[in-house]
C-alpha positions, 0 to 999 in steps of 0.5 A: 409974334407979328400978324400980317393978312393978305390974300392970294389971287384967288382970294384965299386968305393967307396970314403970316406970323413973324417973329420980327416986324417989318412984314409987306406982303408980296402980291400972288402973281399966279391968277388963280380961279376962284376955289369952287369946293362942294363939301357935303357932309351926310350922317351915318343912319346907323351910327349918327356919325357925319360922314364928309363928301369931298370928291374935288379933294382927289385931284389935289397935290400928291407928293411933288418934287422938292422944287414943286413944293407949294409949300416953299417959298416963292417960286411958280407952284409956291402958295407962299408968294414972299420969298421967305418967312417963319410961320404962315397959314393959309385957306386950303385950296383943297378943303374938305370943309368950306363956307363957299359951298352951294346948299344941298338938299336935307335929304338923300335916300333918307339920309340926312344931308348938309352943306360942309360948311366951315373952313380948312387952314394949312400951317406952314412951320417954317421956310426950309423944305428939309426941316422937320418939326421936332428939329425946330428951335424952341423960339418956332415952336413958341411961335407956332404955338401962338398962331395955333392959338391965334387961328383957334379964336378966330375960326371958333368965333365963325358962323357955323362952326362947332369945333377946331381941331389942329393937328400934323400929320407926318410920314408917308406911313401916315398918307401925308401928300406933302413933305414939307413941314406943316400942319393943318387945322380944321374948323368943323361944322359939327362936333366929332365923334371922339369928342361927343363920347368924350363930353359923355364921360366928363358929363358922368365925371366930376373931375374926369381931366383931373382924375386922370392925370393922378391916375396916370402919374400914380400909374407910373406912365408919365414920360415928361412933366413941368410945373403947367405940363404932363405927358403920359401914355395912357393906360388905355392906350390904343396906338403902339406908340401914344402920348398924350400932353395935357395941361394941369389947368383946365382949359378949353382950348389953346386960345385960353392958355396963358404966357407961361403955359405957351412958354412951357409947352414950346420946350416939353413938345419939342422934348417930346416930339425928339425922343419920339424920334429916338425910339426907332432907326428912322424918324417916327411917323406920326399925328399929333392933334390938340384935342379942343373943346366944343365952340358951343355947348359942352366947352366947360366939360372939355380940357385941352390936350394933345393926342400923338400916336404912331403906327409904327409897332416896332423898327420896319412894322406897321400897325395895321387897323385890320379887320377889329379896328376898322371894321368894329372900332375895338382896338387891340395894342401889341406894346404895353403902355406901361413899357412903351413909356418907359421907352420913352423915358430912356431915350433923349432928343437931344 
């Protein structure tokens, strides 16, 4: 993999990562203002959760026709000024967190307030438009995997920053607002909900990783496994569809993993992401997001791992998250998880 920075006219920072040298960056003609975002993030006095303000997010792109994609290459609406290239990551022009924040005040209403500092990236996963993830060779998919890792170092080393989470989301069942391949990574100024009640349980837990995987391998619900690798769907799983990939060492995040577990990961995602695609007519929508250890306190309680999930519940019918979901977070599964890895054992991405 070779790393090439550059900026753009707004002087968001965009790197590429090839899979050859060679790389001159093409200047970004456009002209652009300077990116003005207000990030505001509040907390919840019922709950603790963080709750982030972003209202100049409701103006961004909105599914565009395929010649105004901001995503291909080259071109007037293009993000990418070079005509071409294999992976690239850039500064959201719409962030819902970013260091360029002015300052709030403490408090609102008695409600505690913070400037919604950190950083927002948008990772492109290839130059074709029409492409999707799963039908990647696994060479981009390696590629992919080392610039997630290379992002993962540098946003957790940044002022401010708790936790980076990166992740895809795809299908319009999803909400994604763009259809070009890509993804996004998120660098947060606090540490999420899930992952603060997931540092809970590891804190009561010798071994909660560990123990997990043997639970789930002798529970039958493993759907691929390597000599670095297992992907399960867990017991307790909340989604129709839901897999998680999670590595037999324990590490912190993708930044740890080593050359063979890179290496590895890049073939079993790729099957996994394919016959995810085979379980249904149509392609699957879906988000799959790496769960990451905190930058700061608790980073040894946390293992790595991928979370995929669907709302898709069978051919042409979506989970919704109704009345017990959104209104009590108690999550009711129509498909057991036991026959939904079986499902996923039988079909091939090939």
């Amino acid at each position: 993999m070779h790393r090439t920075r550059a900026r753009l006219s707004d002087d968001r920072e965009i790197v590429y990562y090839d899979e050859a040298p060679g790389r001159t960056p093409v200047p970004d003609p456009r002209g652009l203002p300077p990116v003005e975002p207000v990030c505001e993030v509040r907390r919840d006095p019922l709950t603790g959760d963080h709750v982030t303000i972003t209202a100049h997010r409701n103006s961004r792109t909105f599914l565009p026709p395929a010649d105004q994609c901001p995503l291909c290459p080259g071109g007037p609406a293009s993000e990418i000024p070079d005509p071409s290239y294999d992976v690239v990551v850039f500064e959201n022009r719409f962030p819902s967190f970013d260091a360029r924040t002015p300052p709030v005040p403490p408090m609102i209403d008695g409600v505690e307030r913070a400037r919604g500092d950190g950083r927002c990236e948008v990772v492109c996963f290839t130059d074709d438009h029409s492409a999707s993830m799963p039908a990647l060779p696994v060479s981009r998919f390696r590629t992919v995997i080392d610039a997630w890792a290379d992002r993962t170092a540098e946003l957790s080393a940044l002022p401010g920053v708790r936790q980076v989470f990166v992740f895809e989301n795809r299908g319009v069942e999803i909400g994604v607002t763009l259809h070009h391949p890509h993804g996004q990574i998120y660098a947060y100024p606090f540490v999420t909900p899930r992952t603060e009640r997931m540092l809970a349980q590891a804190a009561a837990h010798r071994d909660l990783f560990g123990d997990v995987l043997k639970a789930e391998a002798a529970g039958g619900r493993v759907v691929l496994a390597g000599e670095h690798w297992t992907a399960y769907v867990p017991a307790a799983a909340r989604w129709p569809v839901e897999v998680h990939l999670m590595p037999h060492r324990h590490v912190p995040d993708l930044a740890a993993l080593d050359s063979a577990e890179r290496a590895e990961l890049a073939v079993l995602y790729r099957d996994l992401l394919r016959r995810c695609d085979a379980l249904y007519d149509d392609p699957l929508p879906y988000v799959a997001g790496w769960h990451q250890a905190p930058a700061g306190d608790g980073r040894e309680l946390v293992r790595l791992h991928l979370e995929l999930f669907s709302v898709r519940r069978a051919p042409g019918k979506i989970k919704y998250l109704a009345g017990s979901e959104s209104g009590m977070a108690a999550w009711i599964n129509d498909v057991r998880p036991e026959d939904m890895a079986a499902r996923l054992r039988e079909v091939t991405g090939a």
